[in-house]
C-alpha positions as CSV (number, residue, x, y, z in Angstrom):
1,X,49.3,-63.6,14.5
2,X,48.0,-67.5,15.3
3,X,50.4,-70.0,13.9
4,X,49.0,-73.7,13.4
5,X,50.5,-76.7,12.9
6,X,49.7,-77.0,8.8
7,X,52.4,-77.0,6.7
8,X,53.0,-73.3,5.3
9,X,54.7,-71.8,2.5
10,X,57.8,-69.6,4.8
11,X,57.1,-66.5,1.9
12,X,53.0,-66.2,3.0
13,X,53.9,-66.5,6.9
14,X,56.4,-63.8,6.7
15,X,54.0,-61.5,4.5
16,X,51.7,-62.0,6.7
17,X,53.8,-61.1,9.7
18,X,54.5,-57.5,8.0
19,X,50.9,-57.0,9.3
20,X,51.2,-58.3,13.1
21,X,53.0,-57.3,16.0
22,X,52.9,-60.2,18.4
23,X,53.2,-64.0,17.7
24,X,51.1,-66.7,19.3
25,X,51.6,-70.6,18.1
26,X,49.2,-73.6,18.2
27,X,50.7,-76.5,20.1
28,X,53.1,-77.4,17.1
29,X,52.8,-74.5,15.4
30,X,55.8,-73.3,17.7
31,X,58.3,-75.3,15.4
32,X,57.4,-73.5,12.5
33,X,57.3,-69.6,14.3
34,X,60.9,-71.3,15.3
35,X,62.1,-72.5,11.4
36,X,61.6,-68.8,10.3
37,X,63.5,-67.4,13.5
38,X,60.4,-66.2,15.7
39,X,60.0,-66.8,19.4
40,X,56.3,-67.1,20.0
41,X,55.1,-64.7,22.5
42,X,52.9,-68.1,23.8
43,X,52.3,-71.8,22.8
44,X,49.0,-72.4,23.7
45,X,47.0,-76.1,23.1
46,X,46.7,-79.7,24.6
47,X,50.8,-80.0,23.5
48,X,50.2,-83.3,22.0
49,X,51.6,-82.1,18.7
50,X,54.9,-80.0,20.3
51,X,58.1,-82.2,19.8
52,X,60.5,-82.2,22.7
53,X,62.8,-81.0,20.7
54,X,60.8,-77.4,20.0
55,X,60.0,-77.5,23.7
56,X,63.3,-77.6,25.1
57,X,63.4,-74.4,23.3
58,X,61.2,-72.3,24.7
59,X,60.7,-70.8,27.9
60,X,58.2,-72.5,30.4
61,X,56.3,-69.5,30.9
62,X,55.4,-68.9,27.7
63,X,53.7,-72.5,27.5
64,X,50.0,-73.2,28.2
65,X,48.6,-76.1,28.3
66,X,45.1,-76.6,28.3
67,X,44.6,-80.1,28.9
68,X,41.0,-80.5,27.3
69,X,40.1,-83.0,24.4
70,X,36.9,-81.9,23.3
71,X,37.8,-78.6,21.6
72,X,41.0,-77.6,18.8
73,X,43.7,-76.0,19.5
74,X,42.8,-73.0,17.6
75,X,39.5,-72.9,19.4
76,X,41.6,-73.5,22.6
77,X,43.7,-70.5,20.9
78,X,40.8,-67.9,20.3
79,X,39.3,-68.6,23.5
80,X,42.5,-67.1,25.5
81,X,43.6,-64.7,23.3
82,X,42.3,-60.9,23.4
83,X,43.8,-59.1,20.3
84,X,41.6,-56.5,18.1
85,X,42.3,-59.1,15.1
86,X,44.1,-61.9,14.7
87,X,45.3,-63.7,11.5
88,X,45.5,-67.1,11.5
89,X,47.7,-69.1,9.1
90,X,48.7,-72.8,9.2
91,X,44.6,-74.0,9.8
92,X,43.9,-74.2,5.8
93,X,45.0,-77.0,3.6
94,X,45.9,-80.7,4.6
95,X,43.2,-82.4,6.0
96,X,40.0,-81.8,5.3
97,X,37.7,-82.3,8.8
98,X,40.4,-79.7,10.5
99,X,39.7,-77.1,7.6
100,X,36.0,-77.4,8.7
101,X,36.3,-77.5,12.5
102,X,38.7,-73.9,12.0
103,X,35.7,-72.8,9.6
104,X,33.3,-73.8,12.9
105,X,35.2,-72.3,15.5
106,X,34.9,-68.9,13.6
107,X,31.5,-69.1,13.5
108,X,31.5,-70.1,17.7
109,X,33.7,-67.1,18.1
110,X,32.1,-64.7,16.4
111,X,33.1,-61.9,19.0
112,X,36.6,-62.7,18.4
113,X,37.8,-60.9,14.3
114,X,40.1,-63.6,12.8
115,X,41.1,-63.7,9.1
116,X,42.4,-67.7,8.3
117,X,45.0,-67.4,5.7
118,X,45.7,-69.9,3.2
119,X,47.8,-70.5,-0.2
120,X,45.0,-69.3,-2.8
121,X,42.2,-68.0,-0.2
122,X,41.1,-66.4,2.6
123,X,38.5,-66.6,5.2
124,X,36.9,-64.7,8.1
125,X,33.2,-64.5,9.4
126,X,31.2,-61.3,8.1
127,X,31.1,-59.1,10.5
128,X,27.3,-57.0,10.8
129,X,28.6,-54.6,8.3
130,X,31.8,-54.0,5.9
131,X,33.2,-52.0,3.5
132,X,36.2,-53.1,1.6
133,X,37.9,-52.5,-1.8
134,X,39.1,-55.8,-3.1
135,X,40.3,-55.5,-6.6
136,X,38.1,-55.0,-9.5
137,X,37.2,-58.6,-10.7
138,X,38.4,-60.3,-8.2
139,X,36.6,-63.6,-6.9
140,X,34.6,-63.4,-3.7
141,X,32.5,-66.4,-1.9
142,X,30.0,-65.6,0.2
143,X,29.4,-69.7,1.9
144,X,26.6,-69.6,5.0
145,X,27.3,-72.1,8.1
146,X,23.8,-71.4,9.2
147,X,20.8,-69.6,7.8
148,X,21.5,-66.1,7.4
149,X,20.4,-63.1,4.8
150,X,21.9,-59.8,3.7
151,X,22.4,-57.4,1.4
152,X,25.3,-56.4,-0.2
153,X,26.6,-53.7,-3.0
154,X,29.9,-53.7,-5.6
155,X,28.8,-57.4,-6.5
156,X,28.0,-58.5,-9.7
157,X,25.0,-60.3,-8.3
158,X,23.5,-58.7,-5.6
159,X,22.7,-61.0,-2.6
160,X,19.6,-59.0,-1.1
161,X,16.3,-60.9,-1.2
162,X,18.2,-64.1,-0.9
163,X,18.3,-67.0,2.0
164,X,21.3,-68.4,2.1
165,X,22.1,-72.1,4.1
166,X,24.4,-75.0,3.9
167,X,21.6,-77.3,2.2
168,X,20.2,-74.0,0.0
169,X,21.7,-71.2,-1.3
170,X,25.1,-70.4,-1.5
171,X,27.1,-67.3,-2.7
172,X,30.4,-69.2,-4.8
173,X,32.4,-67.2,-7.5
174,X,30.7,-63.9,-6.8
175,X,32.7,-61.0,-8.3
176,X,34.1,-57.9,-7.0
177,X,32.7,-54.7,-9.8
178,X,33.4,-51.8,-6.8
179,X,34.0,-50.5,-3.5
180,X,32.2,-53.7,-1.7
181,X,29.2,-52.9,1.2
182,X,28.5,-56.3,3.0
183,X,25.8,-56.6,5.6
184,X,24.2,-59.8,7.2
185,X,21.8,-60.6,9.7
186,X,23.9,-63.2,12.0
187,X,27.1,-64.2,12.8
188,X,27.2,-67.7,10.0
189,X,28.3,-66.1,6.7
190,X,32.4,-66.9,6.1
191,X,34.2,-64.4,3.3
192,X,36.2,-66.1,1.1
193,X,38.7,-63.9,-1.2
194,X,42.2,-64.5,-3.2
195,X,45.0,-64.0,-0.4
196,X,46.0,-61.4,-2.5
197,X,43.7,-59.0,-0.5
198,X,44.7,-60.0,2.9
199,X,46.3,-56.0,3.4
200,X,42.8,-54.7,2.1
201,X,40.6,-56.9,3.9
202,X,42.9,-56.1,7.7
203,X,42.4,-52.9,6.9
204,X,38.6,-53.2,6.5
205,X,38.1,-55.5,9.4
206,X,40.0,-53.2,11.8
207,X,38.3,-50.0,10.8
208,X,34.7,-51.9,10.8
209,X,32.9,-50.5,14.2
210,X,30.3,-53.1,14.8
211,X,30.7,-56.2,16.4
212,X,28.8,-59.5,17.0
213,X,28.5,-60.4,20.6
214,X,30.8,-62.0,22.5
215,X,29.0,-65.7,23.5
């Protein structure tokens, strides 16, 4: 589990811990792993946003700082930590140019399975293939960060045939009518469903076999 810096509702962090066994904080995402009573395994970012305060609190060993300014800390994050999946929470809501750099640095770590959890949605990048079981009806977004195809089944509109890009097609308010089969042809399509199927969609990403390449 990746905890940022945004301001999180304490009942979605903890449900979301149920499904994690070690907890790694975003510069000042430390303070709020602390407010609920978790030591972060490791603080990892620039530090610029870690009160003294939280600090003084936490072991020097389990502090890295990575002194670079031209990358996040959640991209900072992703790029030094080696978990099967990680779930990130505390990247969605607030401002809106940090929302898209997290939605970015999914797509520039596309090696790395990471599911961004917020108060109505979640994200992730498609992997090659998937097969999940969201709930009958519910809503699912299909939104491209670069030009990318697929084919796809349990949607109410299909998406095969169709090119999907930032300034062309996109895939909002699709709806879930069965088991879900999702494939794509590159690493650029984000998943967006209701946070309600976080448990389903861990499950699915953790059983899915392939992988995009590490870059």
């Amino acid at each position: 589990m990746l905890v940022g810096g945004a301001e999180v509702n304490h009942d979605l962090l903890r449900e979301a811990m149920q499904l994690t066994s070690v907890m790694v904080a975003a510069d000042g995402g430390a303070a709020l792993a602390l407010e609920i009573g978790v030591m972060p395994e490791a603080v990892i970012g620039d530090l610029d946003s870690l009160p003294d305060a939280v600090a003084a609190q936490i072991a020097p060993k389990r502090v890295h700082r990575i002194e670079e300014q031209d990358s996040t800390d959640f991209d900072k994050c992703l790029r030094h930590i080696e978990a099967p999946l990680t779930i990130g929470v505390g990247f969605s809501g607030g401002r809106v140019d940090h929302q898209l750099a997290a939605f970015a640095t999914l797509v520039r770590h596309a090696g790395r399975r990471c599911i961004l959890v917020g108060e109505e949605d979640l994200v992730f990048l498609a992997p090659p293939s998937l097969r999940m079981r969201p709930v009958i009806g519910s809503r699912m977004s299909l939104f491209a960060m670069a030009a990318v195809e697929g084919v796809s089944e349990g949607l109410r509109w299909p998406i095969k045939g169709l090119n999907f890009a930032p300034d062309g097609r996109d895939g909002t308010s699709n709806e879930v009518v069965g088991e879900v089969f999702l494939a794509v042809t590159a690493p650029k399509m984000l998943v967006i469903l209701p946070v309600s199927e976080l448990a389903e969609v861990v499950r699915a990403l953790s059983g899915a076999v392939a992988r995009w390449p590490s870059p």
